[in-house]
C-alpha positions in Angstrom: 13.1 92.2 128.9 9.6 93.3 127.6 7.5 91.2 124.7 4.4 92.9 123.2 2.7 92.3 119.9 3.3 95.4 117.5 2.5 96.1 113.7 5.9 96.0 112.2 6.1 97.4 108.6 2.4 96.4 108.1 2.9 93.2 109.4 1.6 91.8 113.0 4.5 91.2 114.9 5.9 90.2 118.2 8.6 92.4 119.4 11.0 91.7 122.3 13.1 94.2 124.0 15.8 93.6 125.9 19.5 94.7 127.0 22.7 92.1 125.9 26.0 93.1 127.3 24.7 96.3 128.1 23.0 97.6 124.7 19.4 97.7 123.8 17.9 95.0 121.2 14.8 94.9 119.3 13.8 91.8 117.7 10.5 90.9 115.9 9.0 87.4 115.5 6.0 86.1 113.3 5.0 83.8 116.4 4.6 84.7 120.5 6.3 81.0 120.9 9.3 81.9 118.5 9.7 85.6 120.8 9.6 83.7 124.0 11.8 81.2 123.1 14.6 84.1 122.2 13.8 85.6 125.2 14.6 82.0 127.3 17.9 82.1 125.0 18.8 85.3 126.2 18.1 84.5 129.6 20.4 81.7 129.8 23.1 83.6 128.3 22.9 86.0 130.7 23.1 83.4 133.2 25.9 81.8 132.3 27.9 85.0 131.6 27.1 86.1 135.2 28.1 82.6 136.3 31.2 82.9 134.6 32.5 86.2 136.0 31.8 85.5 139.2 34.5 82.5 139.4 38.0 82.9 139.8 40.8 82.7 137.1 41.5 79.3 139.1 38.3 78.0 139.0 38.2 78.8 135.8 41.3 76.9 134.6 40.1 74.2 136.9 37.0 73.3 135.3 38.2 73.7 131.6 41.2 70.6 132.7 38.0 68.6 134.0 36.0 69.3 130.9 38.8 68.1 128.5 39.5 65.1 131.1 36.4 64.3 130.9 35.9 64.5 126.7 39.2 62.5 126.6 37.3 59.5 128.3 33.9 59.9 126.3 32.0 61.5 129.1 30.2 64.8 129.9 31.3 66.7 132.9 28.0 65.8 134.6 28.1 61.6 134.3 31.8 62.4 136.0 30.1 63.9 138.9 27.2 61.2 138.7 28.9 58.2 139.1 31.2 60.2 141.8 28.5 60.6 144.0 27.3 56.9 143.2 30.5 55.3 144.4 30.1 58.0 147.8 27.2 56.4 148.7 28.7 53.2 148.5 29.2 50.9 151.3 33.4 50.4 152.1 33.7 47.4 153.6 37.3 45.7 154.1 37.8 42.1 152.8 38.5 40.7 156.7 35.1 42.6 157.3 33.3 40.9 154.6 35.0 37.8 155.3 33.6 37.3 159.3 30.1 37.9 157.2 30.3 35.7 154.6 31.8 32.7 156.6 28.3 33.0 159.2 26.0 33.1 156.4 27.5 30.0 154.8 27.0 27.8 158.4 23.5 28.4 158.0 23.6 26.8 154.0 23.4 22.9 153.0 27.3 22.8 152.4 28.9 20.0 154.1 31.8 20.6 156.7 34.4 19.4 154.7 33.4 22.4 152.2 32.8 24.5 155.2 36.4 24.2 156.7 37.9 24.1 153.0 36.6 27.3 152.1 37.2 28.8 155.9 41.0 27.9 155.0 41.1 29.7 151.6 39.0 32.7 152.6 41.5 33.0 156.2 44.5 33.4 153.8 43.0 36.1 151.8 41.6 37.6 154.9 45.9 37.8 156.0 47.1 39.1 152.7 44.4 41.3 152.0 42.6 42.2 155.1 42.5 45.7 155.4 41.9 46.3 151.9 38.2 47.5 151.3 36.3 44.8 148.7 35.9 47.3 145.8 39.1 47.7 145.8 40.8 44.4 144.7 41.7 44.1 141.8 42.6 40.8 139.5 46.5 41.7 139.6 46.5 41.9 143.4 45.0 37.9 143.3 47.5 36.8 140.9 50.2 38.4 142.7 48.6 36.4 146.1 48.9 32.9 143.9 53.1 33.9 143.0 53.1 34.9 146.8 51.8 31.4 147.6 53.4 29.7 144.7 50.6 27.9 143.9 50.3 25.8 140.8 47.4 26.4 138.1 45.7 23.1 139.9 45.5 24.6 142.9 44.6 27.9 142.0 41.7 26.8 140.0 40.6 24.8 143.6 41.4 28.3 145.0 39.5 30.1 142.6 36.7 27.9 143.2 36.4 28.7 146.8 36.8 32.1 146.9 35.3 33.2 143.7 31.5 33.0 145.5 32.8 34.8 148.6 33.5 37.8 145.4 29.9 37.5 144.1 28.3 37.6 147.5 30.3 40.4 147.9 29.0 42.0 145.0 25.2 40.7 145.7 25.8 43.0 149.0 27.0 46.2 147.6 30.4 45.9 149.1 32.0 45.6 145.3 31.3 45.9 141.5 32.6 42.9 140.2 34.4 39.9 140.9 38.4 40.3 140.5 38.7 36.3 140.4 36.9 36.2 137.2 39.5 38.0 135.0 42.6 36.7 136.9 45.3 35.1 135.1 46.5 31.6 135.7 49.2 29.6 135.0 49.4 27.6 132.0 48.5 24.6 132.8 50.6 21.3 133.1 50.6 19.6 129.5 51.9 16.7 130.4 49.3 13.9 130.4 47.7 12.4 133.6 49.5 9.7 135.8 47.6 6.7 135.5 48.6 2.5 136.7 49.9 0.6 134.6 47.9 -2.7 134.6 50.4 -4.5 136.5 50.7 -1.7 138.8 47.0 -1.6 139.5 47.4 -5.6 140.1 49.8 -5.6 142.6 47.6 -2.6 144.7 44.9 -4.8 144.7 46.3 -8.1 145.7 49.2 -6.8 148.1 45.4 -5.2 149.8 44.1 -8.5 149.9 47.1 -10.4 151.1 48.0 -7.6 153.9 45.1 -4.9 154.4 42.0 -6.6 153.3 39.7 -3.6 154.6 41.3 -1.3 151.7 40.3 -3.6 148.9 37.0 -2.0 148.3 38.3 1.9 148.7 40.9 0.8 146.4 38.6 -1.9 143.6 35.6 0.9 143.5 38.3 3.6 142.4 40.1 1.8 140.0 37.4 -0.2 138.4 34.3 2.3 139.1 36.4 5.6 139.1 34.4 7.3 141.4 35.7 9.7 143.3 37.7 9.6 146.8 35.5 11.2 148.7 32.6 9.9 147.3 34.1 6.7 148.5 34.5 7.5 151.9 30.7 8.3 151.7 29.4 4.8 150.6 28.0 2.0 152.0 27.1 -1.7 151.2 23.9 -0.8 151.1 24.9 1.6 148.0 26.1 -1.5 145.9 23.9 -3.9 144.2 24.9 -6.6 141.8 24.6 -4.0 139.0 25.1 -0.8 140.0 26.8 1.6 142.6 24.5 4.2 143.8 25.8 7.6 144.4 23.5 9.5 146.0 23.1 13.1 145.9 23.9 13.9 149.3 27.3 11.8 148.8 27.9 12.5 145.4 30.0 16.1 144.8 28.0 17.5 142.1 24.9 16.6 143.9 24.2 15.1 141.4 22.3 11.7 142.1 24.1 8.4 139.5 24.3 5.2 139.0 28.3 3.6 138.0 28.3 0.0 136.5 29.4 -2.9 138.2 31.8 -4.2 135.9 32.6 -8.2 136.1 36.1 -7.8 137.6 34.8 -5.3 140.3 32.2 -7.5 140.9 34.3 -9.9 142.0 37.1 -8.1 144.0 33.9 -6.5 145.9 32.9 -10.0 146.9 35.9 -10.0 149.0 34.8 -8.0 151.8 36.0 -5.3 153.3 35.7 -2.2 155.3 33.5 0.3 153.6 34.1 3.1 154.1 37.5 2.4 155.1 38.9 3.7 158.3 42.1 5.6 159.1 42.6 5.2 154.9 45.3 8.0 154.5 47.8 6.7 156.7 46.8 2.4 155.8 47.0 3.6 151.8 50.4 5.4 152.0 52.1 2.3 153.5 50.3 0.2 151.1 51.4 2.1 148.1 55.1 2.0 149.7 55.0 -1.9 150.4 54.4 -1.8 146.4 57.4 0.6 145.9 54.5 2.4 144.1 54.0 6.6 143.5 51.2 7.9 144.4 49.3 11.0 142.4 46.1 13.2 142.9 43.2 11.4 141.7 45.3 8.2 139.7 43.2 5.7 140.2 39.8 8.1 138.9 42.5 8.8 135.8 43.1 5.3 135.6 40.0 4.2 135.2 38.8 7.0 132.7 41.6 6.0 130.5 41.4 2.2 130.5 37.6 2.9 130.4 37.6 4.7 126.9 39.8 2.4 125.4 37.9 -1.2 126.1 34.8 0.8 125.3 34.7 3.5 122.8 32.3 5.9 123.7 33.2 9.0 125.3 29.7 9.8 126.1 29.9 6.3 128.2 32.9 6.8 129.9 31.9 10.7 131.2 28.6 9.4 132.1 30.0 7.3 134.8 32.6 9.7 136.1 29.5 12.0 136.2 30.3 14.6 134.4 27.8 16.7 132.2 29.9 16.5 128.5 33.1 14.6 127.4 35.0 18.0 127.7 36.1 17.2 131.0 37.4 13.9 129.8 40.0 14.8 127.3 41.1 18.2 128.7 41.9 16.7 132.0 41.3 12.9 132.6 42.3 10.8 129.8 46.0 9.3 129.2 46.3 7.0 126.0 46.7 3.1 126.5 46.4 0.7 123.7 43.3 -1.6 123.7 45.4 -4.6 124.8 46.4 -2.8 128.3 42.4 -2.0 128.6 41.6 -5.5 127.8 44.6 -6.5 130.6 43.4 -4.1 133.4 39.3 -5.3 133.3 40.8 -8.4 133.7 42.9 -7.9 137.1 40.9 -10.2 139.5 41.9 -11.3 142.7 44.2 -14.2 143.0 43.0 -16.3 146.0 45.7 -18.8 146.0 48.1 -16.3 147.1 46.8 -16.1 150.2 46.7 -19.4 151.2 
């Protein structure tokens, strides 16, 4: 291929020469850029059409089926083999693998050990079903078919969720996965029948059969009912955390860690000035024969229901009532806290206080 500038017709011009499929071509250009860029044209022609030959009928048919793969899904043939060689480089770590990681680097964190063994007991189950399966690699439909395995209800896959859910992001944070399979996982409908909640005169005979037969419980059972904090927040108070006003919950006692102060309301005031063990000792095993002495049933989280419920109606204010259960919004409220009861039940259950002649 040869360029040199000629006089064409009477006219300075730049000629290339050159041979295409095996014939001689002359072409003339106003411009040397416009020749040399001809020339590059031809050049990669030539390129490609020795490229070309030199590959098999096979190889042939084999990268035409990749190039209309490829089109199908909106890609070029090159971002294929980009983001193949991305995912090569990855690092393929198994879920058991990731799991003996995750579970030291979470020892070293500000969780508390009941957190600590709850999520050691979630992530230990996924480690059996899923074990040898490398994290990039699960997949929402593989969790949900672990909850049917399990037969789990929505409530406790959503506690499920909620444990393993960061072990997924971590995972992701370390390069062992590209997103978080919990996030996209189906659930269960959940339940729509209404929280279980005491009936006043249910509430009233918890609290005085505690008096008359296991004083120690009165507080664990007064501070849930008529403050609606929760259980374990319970177990984490003191005396020193109730004033004549207020309950304090800490941040280090409080779930959310979220520092708050619950009202001392009149009735509560006065079944606290009973005494009692706080926090309450062996309170599983003294609570479940106190319930049965009552001929009572017992449900997750009814007295913090009962007390949301009874709360709203004497008062009014949804803002009020999720302020003391702690929570950020009254969202949490009505999806999964409130049952109805008419202002004449609320007006009955503030009113509950302890019957000292009983005991007599």
């Amino acid at each position: 291929m040869k360029l040199k500038k000629v006089i064409n017709q009477g006219n300075p011009r730049w000629r290339v020469s050159a041979y295409v499929m095996g014939e001689r071509r002359q072409r003339f250009f106003k411009t040397r850029n416009d020749a040399r860029q001809w020339m590059a044209t031809l050049e990669a022609d030539s390129n490609c059409d020795g490229f070309w030959t030199r590959l098999t009928p096979a190889q042939r048919v084999e990268i035409m089926e990749a190039f209309v793969a490829s089109s199908s899904l909106g890609f070029r043939l090159t971002d294929c083999v980009d983001h193949f060689q991305e995912n090569k480089n990855k690092v393929s770590t198994t879920v058991r693998e990731a799991v003996e990681t995750y579970l030291e680097t979470i020892d070293d964190k500000s969780y508390r050990d009941v957190t600590i063994k709850q999520v050691r007991l979630q992530l230990d189950q996924l480690a059996m079903e899923l074990g040898s399966t490398p994290c990039r690699e699960v997949t929402c439909t593989m969790m949900e078919q672990w909850f049917a395995k399990r037969k789990w209800k929505r409530t406790t896959i959503d506690g499920v969720i909620g444990k393993v859910g960061p072990f997924f992001t971590w995972c992701i944070r370390e390069g062992y996965s590209d997103y978080n399979p919990c996030k996209e996982a189906r659930r269960p409908k959940a339940d729509p029948s209404p929280p279980r909640i005491f009936s006043p005169f249910e509430a009233g005979e918890l609290l005085q059969r505690a008096f008359i037969d296991d004083n120690g419980l009165v507080p664990y059972i007064a501070i849930g009912l008529f403050a609606g904090i929760r259980p374990m927040e319970i177990q984490r108070l003191s005396w020193r955390d109730i004033s004549g006003q207020y309950i304090e919950v800490t941040a280090n006692k409080s779930k959310t860690r979220q520092r708050r102060l619950v009202e001392v309301l009149p009735n509560l005031s006065e079944w606290l000035q009973l005494g009692g063990e706080l926090p309450a000792k062996n309170k599983r095993k003294r609570l479940t024969s106190l319930v049965a002495k009552c001929g009572l049933e017992w449900h997750p989280d009814i007295m913090r229901h009962s007390f949301a419920s009874y709360h709203l109606a004497m008062f009014q204010s949804a803002e009020k009532t999720a302020l003391e259960l702690g929570h950020r919004d009254s969202t949490m409220l009505f999806r999964h806290y409130r049952e109805l009861v008419v202002k004449d039940e609320a007006k009955e259950f503030w009113n509950l206080k302890p019957k000292l002649n009983e005991k007599m």
